[in-house]
N, C-alpha and C positions, 0 to 999 in steps of 0.2 A: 530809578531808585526805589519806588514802591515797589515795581516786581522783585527786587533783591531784598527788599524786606517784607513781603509776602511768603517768599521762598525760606527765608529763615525762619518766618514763624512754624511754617509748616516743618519745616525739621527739628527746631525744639519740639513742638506738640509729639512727632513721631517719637524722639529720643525719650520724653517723660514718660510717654504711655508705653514704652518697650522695657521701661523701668519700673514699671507701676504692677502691682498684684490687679490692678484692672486693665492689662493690656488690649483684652478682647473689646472690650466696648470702645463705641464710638464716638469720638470729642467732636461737639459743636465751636467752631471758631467763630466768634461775635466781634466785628470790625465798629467797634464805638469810635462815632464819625461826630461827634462835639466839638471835637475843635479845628474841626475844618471844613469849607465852602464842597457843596455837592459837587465841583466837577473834583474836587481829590478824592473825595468819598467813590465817585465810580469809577475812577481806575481803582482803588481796589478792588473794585467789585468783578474789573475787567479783566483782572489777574485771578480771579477763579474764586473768592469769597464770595458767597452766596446768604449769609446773617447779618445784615446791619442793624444799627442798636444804639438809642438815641435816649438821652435820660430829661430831657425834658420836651413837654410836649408841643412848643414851639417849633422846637430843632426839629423833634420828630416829623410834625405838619410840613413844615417844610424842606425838606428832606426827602418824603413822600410823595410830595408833587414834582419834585424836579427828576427824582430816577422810576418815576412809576413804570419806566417803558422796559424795564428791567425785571427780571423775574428771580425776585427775591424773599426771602424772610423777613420779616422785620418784629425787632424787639425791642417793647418799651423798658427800660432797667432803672429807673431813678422815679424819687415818691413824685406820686400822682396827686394831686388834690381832689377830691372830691367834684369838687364844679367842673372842674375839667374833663370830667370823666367822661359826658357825654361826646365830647370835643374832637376823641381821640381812640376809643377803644374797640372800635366796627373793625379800625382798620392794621391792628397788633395782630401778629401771629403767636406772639409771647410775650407774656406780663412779669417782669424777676421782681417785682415789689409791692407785693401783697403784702402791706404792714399792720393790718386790725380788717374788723369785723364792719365796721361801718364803712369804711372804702369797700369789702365784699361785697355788700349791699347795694351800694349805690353803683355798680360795674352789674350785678347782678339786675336792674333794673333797665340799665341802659344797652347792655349787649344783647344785638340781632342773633349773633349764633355763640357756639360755646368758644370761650376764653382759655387757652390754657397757658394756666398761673404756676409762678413759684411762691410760697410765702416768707418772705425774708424773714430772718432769723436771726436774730442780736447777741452770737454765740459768747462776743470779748465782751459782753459787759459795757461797753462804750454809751457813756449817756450821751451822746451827740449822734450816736446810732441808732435810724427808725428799727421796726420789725416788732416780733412774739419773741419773749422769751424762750429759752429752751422748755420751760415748765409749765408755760402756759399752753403748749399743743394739744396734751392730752384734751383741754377746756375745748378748744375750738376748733378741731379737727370734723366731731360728729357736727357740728353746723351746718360743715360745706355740705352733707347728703341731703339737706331742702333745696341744695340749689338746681336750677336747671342748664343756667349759661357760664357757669365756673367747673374745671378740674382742677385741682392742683395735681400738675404732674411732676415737680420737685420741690427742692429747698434752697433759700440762696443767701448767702454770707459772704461778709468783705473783712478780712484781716484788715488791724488797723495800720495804719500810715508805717508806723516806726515798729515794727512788729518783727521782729529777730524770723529765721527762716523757720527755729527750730517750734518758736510760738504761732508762726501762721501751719507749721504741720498741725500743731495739738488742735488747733479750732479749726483745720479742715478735716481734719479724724473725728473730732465731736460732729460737727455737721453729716457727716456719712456713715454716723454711729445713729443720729438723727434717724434722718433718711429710710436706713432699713428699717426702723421698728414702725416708722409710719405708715410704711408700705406690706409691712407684715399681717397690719391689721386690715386690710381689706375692702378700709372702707367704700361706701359707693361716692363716684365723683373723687374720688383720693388716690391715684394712681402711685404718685410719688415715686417712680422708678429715678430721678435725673436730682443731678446736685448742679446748682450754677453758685460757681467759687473760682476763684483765679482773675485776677487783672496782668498789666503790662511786667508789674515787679513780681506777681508772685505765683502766674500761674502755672510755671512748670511746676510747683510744688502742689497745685491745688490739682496737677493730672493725677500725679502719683499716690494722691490722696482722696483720688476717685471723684475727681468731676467729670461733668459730662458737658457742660456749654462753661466757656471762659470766656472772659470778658476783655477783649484786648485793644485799647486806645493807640498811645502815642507811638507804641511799637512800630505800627504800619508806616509810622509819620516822620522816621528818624532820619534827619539830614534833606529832608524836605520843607521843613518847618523852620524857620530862623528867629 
């Protein structure tokens, strides 16, 4: 059953991005394995997903230990606490939740080699949502070039829950309106080429709207999970 729903992710992802004014770029598929025990996490790993993606860092740890024999990506996407930071960050290929300057700091203190970060971005206005406003980027953009173990190489946003199709377009359009002018500017350590937007509900809308890593949970898990 997972490989049948592997397979169909894989052909939404083609059908959005064939739809998309970004068809040539390349979507990263992020298999968020939270709600379920490692041995289901690696058969989809087994069926050809190669990005798993764990939002707290319990899960993450352990999750890390049981498929290490695997040659994978792994991505931490859910806020980090600060103490924890030492706990967990040697061993991320990617951070989607860079939400203030002081979490910068202390990843920036505790990372052996360089981190590459998204900085989450609170586009809906959601007071239950971490991240930088859209207007505070300008503020803390030149920061990251003191650093030496942070890039930010995107931006990353979550439509809310009850979010109509046509309202998660407008805030994956703002986020990749985002996106370019960050990346426009040059700065050092600030690459920002990639947008991480899209979950189970709504990431064919966040392909066509120019993401580049989506975040896909219970999809992989349908009819497996009771």
């Amino acid at each position: 059953m997972i490989s049948e729903n592997v397979k169909n992710i894989l052909n939404n992802v083609d059908a959005a991005r064939a739809a998309s004014y970004y068809s040539n770029q390349p979507i990263s598929i992020l298999a968020v394995t939270k709600y379920v025990d490692a041995d289901l996490a690696r058969e989809v790993m087994e069926n050809g997903i190669t990005n798993i993606a764990e939002n707290r860092t319990e899960l993450f740890l352990d999750k890390y230990e049981k498929l290490k024999d695997l040659d994978l990506t792994w991505h931490l996407i859910g806020s980090l606490q600060r103490r924890k930071v030492k706990d967990v960050i040697n061993l991320v290929d990617y951070f989607h939740a860079l939400d203030s300057m002081k979490l910068a700091g202390e990843i920036e203190k505790r990372a052996t080699h360089r981190i590459k970060c998204f900085l989450e971005v609170n586009v809906s206005g959601e007071a239950s949502k971490h991240g930088f406003q859209p207007n505070e980027l300008q503020e803390v953009l030149p920061e990251f070039e003191k650093f030496n173990n942070i890039e930010i190489v995107g931006l990353m946003t979550m439509a809310p829950f009850t979010a109509t199709e046509d309202e998660c377009a407008t805030i994956f359009k703002t986020l990749k309106k985002l996106q370019v002018e960050v990346s426009n500017q040059n700065l050092k350590n600030v690459s920002c080429k990639e947008l991480s937007m899209g979950m189970s509900r709504d990431y064919q809308i966040a392909i066509r709207e120019g993401a580049t890593f989506v975040r896909i949970g219970h999809e992989f898990f349908l009819k497996v999970l009771t």
